[in-house]
VMD Tcl script that builds the backbone (N, CA, C; Angstrom):
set m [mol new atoms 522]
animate dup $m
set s [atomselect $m all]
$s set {name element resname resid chain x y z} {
  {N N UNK 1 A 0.846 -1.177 0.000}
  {CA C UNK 1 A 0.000 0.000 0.000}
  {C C UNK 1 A 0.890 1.238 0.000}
  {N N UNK 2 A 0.689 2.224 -0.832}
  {CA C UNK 2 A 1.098 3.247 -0.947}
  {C C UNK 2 A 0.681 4.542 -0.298}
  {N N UNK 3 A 1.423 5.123 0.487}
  {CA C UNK 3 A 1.292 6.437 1.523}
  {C C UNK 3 A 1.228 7.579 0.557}
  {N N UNK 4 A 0.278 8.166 1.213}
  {CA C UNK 4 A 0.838 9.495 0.668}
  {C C UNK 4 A 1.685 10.452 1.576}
  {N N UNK 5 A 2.524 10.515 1.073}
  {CA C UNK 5 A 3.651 11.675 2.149}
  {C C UNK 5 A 3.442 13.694 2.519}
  {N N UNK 6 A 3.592 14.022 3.049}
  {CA C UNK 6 A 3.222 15.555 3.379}
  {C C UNK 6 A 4.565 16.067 2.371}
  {N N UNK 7 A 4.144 17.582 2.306}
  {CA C UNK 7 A 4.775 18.143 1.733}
  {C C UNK 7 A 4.978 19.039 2.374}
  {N N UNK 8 A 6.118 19.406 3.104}
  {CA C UNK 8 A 6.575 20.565 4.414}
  {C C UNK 8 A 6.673 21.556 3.910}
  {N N UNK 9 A 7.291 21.783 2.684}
  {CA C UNK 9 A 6.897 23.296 1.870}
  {C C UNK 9 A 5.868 23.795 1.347}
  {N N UNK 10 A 4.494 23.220 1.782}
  {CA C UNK 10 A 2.711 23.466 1.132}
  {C C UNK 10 A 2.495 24.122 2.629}
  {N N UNK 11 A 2.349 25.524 2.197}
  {CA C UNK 11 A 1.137 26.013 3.469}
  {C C UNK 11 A -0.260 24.967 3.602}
  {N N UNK 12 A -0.730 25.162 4.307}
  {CA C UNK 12 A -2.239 24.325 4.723}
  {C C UNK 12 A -3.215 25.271 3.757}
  {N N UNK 13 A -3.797 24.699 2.972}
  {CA C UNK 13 A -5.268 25.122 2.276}
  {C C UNK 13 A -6.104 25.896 2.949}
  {N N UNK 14 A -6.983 26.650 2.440}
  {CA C UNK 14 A -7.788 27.504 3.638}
  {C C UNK 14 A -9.378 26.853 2.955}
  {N N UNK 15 A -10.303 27.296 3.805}
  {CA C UNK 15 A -11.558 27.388 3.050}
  {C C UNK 15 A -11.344 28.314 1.773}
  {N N UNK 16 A -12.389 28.062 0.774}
  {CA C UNK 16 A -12.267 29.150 -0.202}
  {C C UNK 16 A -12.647 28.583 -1.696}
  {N N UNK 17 A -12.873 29.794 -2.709}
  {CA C UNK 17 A -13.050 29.581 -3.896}
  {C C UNK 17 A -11.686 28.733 -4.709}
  {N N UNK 18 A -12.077 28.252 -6.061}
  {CA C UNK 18 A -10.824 27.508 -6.076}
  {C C UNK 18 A -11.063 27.308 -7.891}
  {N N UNK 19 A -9.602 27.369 -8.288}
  {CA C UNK 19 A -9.906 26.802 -9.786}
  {C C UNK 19 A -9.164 25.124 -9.640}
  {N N UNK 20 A -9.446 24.342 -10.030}
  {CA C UNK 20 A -8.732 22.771 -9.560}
  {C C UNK 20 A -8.284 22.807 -11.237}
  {N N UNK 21 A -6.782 22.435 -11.166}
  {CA C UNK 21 A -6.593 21.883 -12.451}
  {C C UNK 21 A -5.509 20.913 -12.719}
  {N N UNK 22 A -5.424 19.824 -13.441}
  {CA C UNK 22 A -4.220 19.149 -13.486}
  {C C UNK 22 A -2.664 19.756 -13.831}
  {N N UNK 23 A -2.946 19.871 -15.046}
  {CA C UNK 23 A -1.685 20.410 -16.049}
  {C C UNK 23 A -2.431 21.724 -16.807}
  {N N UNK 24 A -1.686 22.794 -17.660}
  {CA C UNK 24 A -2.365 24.215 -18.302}
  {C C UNK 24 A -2.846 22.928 -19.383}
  {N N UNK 25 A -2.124 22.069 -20.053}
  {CA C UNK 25 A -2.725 21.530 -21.293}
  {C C UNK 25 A -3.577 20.404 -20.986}
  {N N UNK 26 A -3.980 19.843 -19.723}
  {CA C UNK 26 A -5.097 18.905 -19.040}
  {C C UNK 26 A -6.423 19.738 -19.127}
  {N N UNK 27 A -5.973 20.530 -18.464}
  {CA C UNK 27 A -7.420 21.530 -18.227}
  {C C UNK 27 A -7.601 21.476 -16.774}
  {N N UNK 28 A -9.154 22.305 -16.414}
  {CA C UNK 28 A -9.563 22.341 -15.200}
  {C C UNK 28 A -10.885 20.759 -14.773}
  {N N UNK 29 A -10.888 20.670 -13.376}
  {CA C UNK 29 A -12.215 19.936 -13.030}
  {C C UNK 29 A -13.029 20.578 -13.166}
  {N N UNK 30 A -13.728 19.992 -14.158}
  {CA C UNK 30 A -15.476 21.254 -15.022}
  {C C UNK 30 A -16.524 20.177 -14.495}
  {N N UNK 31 A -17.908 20.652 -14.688}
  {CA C UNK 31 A -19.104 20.043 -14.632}
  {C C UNK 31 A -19.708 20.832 -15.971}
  {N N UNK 32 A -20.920 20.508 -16.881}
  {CA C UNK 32 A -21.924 21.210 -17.058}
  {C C UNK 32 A -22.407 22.409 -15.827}
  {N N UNK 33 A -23.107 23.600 -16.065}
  {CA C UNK 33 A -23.324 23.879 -15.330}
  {C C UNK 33 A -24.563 23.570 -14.880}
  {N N UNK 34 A -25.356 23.530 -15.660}
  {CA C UNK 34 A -26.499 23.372 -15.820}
  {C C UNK 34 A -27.196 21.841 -14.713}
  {N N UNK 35 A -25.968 21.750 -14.307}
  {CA C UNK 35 A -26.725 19.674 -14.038}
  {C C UNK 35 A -26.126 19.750 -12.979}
  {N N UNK 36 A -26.687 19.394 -11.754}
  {CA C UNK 36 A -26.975 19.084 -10.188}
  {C C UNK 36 A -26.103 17.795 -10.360}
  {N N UNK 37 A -26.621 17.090 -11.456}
  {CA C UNK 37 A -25.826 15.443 -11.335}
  {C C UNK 37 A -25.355 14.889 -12.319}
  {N N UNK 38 A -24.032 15.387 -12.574}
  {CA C UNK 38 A -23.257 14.560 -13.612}
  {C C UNK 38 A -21.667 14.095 -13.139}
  {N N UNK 39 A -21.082 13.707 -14.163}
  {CA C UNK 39 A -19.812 13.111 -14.540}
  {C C UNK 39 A -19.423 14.299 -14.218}
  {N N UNK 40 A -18.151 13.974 -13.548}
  {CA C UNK 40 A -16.998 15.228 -13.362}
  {C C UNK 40 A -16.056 15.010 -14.334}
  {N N UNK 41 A -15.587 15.780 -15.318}
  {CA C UNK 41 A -14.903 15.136 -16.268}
  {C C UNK 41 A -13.695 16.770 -15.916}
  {N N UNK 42 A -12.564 16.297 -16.959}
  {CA C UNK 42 A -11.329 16.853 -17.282}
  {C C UNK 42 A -11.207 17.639 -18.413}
  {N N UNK 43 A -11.059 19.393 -18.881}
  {CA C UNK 43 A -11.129 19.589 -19.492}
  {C C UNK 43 A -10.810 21.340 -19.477}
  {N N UNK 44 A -10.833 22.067 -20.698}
  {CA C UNK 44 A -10.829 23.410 -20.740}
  {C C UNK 44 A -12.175 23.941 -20.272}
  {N N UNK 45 A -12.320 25.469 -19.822}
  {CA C UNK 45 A -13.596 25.641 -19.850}
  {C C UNK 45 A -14.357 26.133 -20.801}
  {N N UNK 46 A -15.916 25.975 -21.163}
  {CA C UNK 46 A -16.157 26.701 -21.937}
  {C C UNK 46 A -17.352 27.297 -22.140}
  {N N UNK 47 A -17.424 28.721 -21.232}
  {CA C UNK 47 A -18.610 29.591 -21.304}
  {C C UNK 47 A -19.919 28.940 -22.051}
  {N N UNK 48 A -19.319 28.981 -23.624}
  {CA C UNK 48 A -20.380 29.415 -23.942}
  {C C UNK 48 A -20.938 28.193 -24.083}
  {N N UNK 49 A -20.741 26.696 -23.359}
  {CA C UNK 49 A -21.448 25.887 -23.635}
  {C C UNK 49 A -22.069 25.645 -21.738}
  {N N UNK 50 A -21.377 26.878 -21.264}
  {CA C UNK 50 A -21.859 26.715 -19.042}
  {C C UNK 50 A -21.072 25.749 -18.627}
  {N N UNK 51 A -19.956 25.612 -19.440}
  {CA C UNK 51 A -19.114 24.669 -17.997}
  {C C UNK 51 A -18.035 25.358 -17.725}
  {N N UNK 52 A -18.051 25.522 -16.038}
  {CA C UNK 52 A -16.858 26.149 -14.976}
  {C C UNK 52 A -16.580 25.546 -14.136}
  {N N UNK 53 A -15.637 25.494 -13.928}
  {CA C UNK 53 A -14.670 24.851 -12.775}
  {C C UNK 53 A -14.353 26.166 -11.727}
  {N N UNK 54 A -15.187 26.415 -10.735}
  {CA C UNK 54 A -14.655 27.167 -9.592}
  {C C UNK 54 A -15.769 26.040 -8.907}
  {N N UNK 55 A -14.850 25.535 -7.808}
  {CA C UNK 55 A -15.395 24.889 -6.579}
  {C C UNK 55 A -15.180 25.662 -5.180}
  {N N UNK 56 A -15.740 25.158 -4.669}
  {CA C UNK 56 A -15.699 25.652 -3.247}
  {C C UNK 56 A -15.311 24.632 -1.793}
  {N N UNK 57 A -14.289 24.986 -1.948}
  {CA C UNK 57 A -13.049 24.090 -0.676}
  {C C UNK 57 A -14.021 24.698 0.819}
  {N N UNK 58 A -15.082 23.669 1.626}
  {CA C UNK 58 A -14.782 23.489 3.202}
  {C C UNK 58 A -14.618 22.497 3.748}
  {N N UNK 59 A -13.806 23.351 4.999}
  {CA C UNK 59 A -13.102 22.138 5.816}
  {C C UNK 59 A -13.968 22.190 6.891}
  {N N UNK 60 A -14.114 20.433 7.054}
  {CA C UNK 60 A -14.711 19.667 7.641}
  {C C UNK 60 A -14.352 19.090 9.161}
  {N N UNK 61 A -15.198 19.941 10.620}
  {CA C UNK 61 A -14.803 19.169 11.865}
  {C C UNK 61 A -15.212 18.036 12.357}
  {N N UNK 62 A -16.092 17.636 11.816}
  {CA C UNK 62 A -16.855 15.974 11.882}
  {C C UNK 62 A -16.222 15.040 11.531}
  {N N UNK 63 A -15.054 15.201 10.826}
  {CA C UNK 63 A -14.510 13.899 10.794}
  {C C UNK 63 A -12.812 14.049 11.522}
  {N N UNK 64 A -12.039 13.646 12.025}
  {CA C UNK 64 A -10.986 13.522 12.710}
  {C C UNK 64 A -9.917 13.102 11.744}
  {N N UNK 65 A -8.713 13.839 11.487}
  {CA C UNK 65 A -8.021 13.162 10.743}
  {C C UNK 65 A -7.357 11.601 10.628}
  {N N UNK 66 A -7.165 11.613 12.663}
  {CA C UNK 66 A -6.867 10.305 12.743}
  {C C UNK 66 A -7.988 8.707 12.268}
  {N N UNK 67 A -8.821 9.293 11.956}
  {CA C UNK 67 A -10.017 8.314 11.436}
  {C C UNK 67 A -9.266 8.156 9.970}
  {N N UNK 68 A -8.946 8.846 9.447}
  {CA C UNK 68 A -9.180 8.606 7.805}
  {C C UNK 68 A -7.275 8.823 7.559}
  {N N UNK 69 A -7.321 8.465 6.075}
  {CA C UNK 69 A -6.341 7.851 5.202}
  {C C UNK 69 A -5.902 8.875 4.629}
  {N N UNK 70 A -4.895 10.126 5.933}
  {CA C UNK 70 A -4.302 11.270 5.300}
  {C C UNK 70 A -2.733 11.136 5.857}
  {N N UNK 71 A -2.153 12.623 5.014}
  {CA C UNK 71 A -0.952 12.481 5.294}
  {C C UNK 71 A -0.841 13.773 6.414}
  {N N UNK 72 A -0.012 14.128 7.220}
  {CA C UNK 72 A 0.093 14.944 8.098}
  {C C UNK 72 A 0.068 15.941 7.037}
  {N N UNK 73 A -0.921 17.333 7.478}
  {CA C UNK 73 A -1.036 18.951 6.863}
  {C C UNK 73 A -2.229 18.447 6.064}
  {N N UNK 74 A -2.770 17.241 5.761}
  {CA C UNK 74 A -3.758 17.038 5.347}
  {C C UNK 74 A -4.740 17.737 5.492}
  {N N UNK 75 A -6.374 17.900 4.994}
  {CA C UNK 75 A -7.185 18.774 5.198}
  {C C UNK 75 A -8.775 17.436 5.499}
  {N N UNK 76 A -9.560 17.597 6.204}
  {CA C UNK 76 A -10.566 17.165 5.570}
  {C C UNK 76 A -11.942 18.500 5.221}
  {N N UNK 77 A -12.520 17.864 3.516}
  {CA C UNK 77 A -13.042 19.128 3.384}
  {C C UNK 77 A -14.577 18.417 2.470}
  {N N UNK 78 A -14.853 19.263 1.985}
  {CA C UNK 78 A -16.236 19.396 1.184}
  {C C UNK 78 A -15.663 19.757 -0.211}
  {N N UNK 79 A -16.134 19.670 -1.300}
  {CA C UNK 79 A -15.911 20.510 -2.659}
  {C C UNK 79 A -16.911 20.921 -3.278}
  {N N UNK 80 A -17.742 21.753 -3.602}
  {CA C UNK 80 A -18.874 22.532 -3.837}
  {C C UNK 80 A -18.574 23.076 -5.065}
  {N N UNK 81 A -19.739 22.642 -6.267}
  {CA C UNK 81 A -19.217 23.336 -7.147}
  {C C UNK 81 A -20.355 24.399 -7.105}
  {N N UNK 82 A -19.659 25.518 -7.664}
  {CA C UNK 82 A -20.297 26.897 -7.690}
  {C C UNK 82 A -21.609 26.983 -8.443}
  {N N UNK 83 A -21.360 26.832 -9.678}
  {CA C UNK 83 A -22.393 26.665 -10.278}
  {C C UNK 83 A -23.730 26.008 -10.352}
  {N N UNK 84 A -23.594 24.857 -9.423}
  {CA C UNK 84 A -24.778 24.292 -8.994}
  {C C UNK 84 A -24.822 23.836 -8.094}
  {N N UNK 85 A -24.250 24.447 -7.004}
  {CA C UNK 85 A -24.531 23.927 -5.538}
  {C C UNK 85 A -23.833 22.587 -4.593}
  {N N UNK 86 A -23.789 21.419 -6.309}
  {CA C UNK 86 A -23.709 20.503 -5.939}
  {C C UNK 86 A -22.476 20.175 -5.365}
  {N N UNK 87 A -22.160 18.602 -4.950}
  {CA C UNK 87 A -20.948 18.366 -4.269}
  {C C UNK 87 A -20.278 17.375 -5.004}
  {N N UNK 88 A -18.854 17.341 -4.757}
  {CA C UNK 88 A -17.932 16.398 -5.947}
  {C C UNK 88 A -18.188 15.165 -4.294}
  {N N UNK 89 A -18.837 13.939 -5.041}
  {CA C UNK 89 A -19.092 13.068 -4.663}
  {C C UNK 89 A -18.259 11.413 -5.599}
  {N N UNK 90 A -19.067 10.219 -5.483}
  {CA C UNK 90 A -18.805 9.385 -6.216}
  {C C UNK 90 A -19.901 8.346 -6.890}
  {N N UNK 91 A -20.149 7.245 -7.943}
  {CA C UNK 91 A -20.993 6.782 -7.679}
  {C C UNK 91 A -20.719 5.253 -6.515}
  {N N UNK 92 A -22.060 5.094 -6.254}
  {CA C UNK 92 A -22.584 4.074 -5.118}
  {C C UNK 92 A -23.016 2.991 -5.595}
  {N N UNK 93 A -22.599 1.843 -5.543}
  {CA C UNK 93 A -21.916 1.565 -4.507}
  {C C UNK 93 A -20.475 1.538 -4.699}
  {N N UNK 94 A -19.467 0.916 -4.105}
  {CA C UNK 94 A -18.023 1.216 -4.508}
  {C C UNK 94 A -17.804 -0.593 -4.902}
  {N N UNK 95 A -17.435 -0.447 -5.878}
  {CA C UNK 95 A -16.487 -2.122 -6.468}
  {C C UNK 95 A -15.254 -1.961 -6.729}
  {N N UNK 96 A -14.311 -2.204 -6.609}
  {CA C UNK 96 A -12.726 -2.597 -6.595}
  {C C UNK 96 A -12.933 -3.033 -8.496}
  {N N UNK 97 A -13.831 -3.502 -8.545}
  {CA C UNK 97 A -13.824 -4.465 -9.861}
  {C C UNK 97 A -14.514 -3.600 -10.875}
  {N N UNK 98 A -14.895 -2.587 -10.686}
  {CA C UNK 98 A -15.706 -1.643 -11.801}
  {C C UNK 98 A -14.782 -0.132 -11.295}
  {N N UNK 99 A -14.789 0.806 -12.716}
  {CA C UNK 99 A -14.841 2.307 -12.306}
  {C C UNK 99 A -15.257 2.485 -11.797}
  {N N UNK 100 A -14.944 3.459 -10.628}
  {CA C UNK 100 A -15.989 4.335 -9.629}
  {C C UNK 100 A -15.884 5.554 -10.278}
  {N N UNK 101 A -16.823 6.334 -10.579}
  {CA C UNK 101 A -16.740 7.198 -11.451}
  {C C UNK 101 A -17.187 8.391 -10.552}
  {N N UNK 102 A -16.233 9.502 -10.720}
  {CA C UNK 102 A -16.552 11.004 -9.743}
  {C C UNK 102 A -17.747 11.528 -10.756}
  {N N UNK 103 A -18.772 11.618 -9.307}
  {CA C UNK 103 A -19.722 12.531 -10.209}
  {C C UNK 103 A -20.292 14.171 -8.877}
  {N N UNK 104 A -20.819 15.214 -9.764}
  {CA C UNK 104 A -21.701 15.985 -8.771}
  {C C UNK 104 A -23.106 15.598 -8.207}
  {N N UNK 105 A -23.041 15.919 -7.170}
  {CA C UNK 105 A -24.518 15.943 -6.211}
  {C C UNK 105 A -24.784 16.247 -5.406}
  {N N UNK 106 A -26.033 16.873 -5.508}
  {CA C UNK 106 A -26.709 17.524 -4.812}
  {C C UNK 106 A -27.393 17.103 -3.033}
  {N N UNK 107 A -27.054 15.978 -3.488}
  {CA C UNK 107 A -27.573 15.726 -2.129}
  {C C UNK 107 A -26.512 14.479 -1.133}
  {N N UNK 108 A -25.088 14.730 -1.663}
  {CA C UNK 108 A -24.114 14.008 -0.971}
  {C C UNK 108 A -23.230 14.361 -0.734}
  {N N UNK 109 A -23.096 15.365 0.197}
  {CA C UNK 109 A -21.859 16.176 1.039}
  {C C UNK 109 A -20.945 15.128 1.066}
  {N N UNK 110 A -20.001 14.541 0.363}
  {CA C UNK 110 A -18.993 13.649 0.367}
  {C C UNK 110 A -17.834 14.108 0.855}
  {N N UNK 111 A -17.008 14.055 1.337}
  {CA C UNK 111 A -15.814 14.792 2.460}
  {C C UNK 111 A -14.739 13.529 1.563}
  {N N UNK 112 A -13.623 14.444 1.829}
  {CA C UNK 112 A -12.364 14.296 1.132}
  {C C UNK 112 A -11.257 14.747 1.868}
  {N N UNK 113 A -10.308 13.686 1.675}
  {CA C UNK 113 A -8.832 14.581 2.071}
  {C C UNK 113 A -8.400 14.923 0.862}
  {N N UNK 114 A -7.418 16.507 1.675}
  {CA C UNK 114 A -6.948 17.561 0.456}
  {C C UNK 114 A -5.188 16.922 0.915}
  {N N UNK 115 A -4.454 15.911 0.410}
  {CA C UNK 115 A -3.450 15.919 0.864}
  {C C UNK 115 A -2.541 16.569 -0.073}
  {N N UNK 116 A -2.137 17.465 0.561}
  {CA C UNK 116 A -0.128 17.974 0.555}
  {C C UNK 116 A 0.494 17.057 -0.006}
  {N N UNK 117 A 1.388 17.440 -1.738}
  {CA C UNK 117 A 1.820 16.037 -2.371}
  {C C UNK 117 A 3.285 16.008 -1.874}
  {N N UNK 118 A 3.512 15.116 -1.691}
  {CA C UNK 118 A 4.766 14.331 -1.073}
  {C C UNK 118 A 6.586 15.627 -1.658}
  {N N UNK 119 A 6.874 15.430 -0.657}
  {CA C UNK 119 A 8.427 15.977 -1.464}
  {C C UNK 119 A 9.939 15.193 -1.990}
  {N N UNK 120 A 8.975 13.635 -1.939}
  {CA C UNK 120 A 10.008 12.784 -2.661}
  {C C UNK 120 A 9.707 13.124 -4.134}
  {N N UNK 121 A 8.700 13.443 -4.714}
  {CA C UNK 121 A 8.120 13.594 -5.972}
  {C C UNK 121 A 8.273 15.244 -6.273}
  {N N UNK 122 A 7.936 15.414 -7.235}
  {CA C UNK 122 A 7.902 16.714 -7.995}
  {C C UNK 122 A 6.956 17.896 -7.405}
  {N N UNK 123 A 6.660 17.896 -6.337}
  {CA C UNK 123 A 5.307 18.486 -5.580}
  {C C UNK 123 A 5.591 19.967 -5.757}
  {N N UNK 124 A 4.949 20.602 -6.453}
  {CA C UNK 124 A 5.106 22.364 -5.771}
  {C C UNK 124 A 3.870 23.150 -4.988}
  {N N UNK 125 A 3.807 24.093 -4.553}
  {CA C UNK 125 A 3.220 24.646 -3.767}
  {C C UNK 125 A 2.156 24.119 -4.675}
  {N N UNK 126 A 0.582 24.375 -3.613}
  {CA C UNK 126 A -0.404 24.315 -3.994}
  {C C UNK 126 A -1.264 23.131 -4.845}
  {N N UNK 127 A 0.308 21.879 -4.783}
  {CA C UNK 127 A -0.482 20.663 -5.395}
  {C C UNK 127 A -0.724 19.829 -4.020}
  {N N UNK 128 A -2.216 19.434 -4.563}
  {CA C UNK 128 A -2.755 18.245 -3.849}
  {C C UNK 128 A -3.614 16.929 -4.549}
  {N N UNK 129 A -3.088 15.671 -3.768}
  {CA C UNK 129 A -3.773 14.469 -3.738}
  {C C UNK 129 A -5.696 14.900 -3.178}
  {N N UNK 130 A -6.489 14.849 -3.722}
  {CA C UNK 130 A -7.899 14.514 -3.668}
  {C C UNK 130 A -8.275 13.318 -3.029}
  {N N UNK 131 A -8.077 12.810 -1.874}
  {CA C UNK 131 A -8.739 11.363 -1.906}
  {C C UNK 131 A -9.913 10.414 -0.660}
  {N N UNK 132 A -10.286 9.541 -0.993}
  {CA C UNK 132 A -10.888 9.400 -0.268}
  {C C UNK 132 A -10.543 9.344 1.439}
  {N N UNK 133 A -11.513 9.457 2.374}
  {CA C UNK 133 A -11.102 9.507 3.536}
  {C C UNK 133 A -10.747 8.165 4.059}
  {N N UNK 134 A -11.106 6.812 3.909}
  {CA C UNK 134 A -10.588 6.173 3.844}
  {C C UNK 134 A -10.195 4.533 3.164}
  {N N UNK 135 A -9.405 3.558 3.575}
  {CA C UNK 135 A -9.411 2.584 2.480}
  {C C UNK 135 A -9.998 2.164 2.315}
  {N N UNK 136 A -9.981 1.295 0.993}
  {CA C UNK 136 A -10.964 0.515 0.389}
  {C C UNK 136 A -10.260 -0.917 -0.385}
  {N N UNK 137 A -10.722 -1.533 0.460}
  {CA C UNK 137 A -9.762 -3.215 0.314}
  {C C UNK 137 A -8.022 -2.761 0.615}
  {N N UNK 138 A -8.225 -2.280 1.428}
  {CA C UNK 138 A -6.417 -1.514 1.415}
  {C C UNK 138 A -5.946 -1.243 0.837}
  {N N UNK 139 A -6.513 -0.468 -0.049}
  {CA C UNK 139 A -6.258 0.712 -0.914}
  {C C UNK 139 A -6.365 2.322 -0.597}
  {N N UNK 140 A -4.930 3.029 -0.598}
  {CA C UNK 140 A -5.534 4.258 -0.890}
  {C C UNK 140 A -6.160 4.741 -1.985}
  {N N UNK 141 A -7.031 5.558 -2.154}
  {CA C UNK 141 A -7.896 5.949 -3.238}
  {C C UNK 141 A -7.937 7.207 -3.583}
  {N N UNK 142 A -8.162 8.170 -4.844}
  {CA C UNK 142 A -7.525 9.073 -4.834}
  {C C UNK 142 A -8.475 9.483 -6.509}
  {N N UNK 143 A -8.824 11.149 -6.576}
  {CA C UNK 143 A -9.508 11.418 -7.931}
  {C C UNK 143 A -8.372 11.546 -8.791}
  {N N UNK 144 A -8.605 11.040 -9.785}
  {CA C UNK 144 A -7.972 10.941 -10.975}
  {C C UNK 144 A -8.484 10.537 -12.433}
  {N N UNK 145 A -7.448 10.672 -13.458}
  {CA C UNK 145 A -8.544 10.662 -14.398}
  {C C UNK 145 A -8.985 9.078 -14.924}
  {N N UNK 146 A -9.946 8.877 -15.057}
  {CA C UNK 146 A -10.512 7.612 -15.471}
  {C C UNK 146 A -9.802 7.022 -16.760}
  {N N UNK 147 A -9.828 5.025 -16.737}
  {CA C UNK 147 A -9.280 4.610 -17.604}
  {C C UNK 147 A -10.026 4.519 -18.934}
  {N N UNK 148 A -11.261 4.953 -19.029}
  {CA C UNK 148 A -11.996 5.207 -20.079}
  {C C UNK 148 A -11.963 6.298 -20.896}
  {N N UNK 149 A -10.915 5.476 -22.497}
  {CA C UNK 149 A -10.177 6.376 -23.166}
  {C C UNK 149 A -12.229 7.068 -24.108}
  {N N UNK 150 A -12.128 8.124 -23.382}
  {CA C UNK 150 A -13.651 8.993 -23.688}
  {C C UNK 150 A -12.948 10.744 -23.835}
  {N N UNK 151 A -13.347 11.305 -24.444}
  {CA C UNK 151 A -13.249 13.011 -24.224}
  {C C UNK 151 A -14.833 13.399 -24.224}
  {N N UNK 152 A -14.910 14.859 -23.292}
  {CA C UNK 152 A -13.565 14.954 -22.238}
  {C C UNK 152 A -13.322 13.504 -20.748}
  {N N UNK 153 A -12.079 13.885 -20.626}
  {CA C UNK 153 A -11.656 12.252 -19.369}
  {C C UNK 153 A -12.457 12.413 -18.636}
  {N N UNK 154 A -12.777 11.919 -18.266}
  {CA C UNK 154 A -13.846 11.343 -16.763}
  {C C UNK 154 A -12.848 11.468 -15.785}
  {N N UNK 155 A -13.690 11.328 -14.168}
  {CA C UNK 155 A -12.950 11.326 -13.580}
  {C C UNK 155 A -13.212 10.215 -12.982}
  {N N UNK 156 A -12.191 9.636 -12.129}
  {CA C UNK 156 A -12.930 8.015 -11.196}
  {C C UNK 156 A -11.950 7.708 -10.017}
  {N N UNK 157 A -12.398 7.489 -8.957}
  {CA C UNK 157 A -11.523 6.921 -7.643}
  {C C UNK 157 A -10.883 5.988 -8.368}
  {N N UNK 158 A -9.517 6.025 -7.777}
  {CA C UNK 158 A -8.873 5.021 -8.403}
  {C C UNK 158 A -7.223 4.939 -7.592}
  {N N UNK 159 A -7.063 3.568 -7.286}
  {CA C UNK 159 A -5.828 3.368 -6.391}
  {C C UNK 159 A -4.563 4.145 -6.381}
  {N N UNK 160 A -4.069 5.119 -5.497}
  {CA C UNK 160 A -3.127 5.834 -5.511}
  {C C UNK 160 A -1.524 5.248 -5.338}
  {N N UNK 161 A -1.015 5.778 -6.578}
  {CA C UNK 161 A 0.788 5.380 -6.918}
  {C C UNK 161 A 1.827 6.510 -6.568}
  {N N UNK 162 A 2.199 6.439 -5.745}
  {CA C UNK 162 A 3.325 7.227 -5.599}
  {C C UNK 162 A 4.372 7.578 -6.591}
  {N N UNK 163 A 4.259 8.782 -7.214}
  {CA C UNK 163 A 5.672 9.244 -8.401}
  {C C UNK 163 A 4.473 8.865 -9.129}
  {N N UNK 164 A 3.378 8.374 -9.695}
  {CA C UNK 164 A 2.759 7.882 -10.988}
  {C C UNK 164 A 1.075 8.886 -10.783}
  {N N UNK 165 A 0.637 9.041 -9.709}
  {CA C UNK 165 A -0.264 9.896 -9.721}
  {C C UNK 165 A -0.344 11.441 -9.888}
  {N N UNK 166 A -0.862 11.855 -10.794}
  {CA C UNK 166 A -0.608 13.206 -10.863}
  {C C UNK 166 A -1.395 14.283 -9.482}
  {N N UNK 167 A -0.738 15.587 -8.649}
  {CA C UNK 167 A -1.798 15.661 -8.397}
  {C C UNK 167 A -2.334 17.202 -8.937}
  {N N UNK 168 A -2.998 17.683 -8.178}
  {CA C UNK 168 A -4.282 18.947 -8.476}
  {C C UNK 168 A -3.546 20.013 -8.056}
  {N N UNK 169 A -3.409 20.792 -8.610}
  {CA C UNK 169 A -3.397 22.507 -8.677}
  {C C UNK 169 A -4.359 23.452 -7.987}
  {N N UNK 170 A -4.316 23.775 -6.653}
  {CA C UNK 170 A -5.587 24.879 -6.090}
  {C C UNK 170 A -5.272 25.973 -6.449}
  {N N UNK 171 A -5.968 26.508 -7.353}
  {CA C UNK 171 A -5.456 28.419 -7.627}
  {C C UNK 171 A -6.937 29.196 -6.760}
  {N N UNK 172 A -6.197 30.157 -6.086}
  {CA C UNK 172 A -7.597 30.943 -5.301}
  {C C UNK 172 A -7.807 31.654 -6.272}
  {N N UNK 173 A -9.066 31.826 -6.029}
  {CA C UNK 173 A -10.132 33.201 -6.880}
  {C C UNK 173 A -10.181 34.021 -5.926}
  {N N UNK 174 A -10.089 35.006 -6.122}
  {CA C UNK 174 A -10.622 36.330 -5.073}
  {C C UNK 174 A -12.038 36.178 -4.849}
}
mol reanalyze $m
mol bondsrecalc $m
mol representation Tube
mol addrep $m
């Protein structure tokens, strides 16, 4: 099983607006805007069809870090997307043996660790691991992009690799 390690040079995340993005040529985490409940997929944004990627990072006192599957400076939080309220959740039930595919909803405050990416790896300020709070068949688990070669990528829980997982970019919005 693979740890995820802290990153001592990442200030701690605050609550707040947020653009999430992999790479400039990946794109941002978009939704439709329009839809309470879809696929979280990977991509540029684009007005004029209503899809934006500003979420909304809160952190969460109901759950204890020592409960769940973080790395120290870890966060536990909420992700809210702006545009429709909804929350970056997953679908239900969870199989080891199928995609779990990240989707929005409206009615599943799903809580997440924001982990600090490791400083054995390439980590710079402001990147973080997304992942679940905790294992699953002893697995860490972690958003990333789905193995379903589709445009735009999907997103899907999916077992976290150290040096092989990419992670997320938080840029604040004012």
């Amino acid at each position: 099983m693979d740890k995820i390690q802290p990153n001592t040079m990442t200030k701690t995340i605050q609550n707040g607006r947020y653009k999430i993005r992999r790479s400039p040529d990946q794109g941002s985490l978009i939704i439709p805007a329009e839809s309470a409940s879809s696929i979280a997929t990977l991509g540029p944004e684009d007005p004029s069809r209503n899809e934006t990627g500003i979420w909304i990072l809160t952190t969460s006192s109901s759950y204890s870090p020592s409960d769940c599957v973080a790395s120290a400076g870890a966060m536990i939080a909420t992700l809210q997307h702006e545009g429709t309220n909804a929350y970056l959740a997953f679908q239900k039930p969870i199989s080891l043996d199928q995609q779990v595919s990240i989707i929005v909803s409206s009615d599943d405050k799903q809580v997440w660790t924001i982990n600090p990416v490791g400083t054995t790896g390439y980590g710079r300020k402001n990147e973080y691991h997304i992942g679940y709070p905790y294992l699953l068949h002893g697995e860490v688990m972690v958003v990333d992009i789905s193995m379903l070669r589709v445009y735009p990528p999907r997103l899907a829980l999916r077992p976290f690799e150290e040096g092989r997982t990419s992670p997320w970019r938080f840029e604040a919005i004012a």
